[in-house]
C-alpha positions in Angstrom: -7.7 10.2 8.2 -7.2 6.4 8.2 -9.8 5.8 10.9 -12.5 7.5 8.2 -11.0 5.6 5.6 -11.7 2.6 7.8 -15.2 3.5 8.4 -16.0 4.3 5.0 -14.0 1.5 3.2 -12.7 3.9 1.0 -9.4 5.4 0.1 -9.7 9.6 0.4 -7.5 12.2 -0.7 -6.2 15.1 1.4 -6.3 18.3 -0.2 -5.5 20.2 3.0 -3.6 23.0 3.2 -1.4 24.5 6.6 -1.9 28.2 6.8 -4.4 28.1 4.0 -7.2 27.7 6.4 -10.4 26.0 4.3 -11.1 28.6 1.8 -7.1 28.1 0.4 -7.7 24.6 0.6 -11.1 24.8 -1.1 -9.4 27.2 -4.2 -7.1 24.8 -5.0 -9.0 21.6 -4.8 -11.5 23.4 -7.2 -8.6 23.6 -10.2 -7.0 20.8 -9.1 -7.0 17.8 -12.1 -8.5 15.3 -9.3 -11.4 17.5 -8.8 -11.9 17.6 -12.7 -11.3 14.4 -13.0 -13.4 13.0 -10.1 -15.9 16.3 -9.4 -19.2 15.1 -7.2 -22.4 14.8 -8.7 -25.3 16.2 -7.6 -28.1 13.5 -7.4 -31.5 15.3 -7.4 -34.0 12.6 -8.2 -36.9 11.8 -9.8 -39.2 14.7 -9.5 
């Protein structure tokens, strides 16, 4: 992932996961304490 780290000028985490394909990594990252520390906001606007 550096060169996306690069791109982005951001530091990322890597929540991947061998053998647990994306739906075992997805799980985890969901009850993970970065994701509930850090979870994405949805931005919807001004409507």
């Amino acid at each position: 992932m550096p060169f996306l780290e690069q791109a982005l000028g951001a530091s990322l985490c890597n929540f991947d996961k061998d053998g647990g394909e994306v739906l075992g990594a997805v799980k985890d990252y969901f009850v993970s304490p970065a994701f509930k520390k850090n979870a994405p906001i949805a931005d919807l606007g001004n409507p």
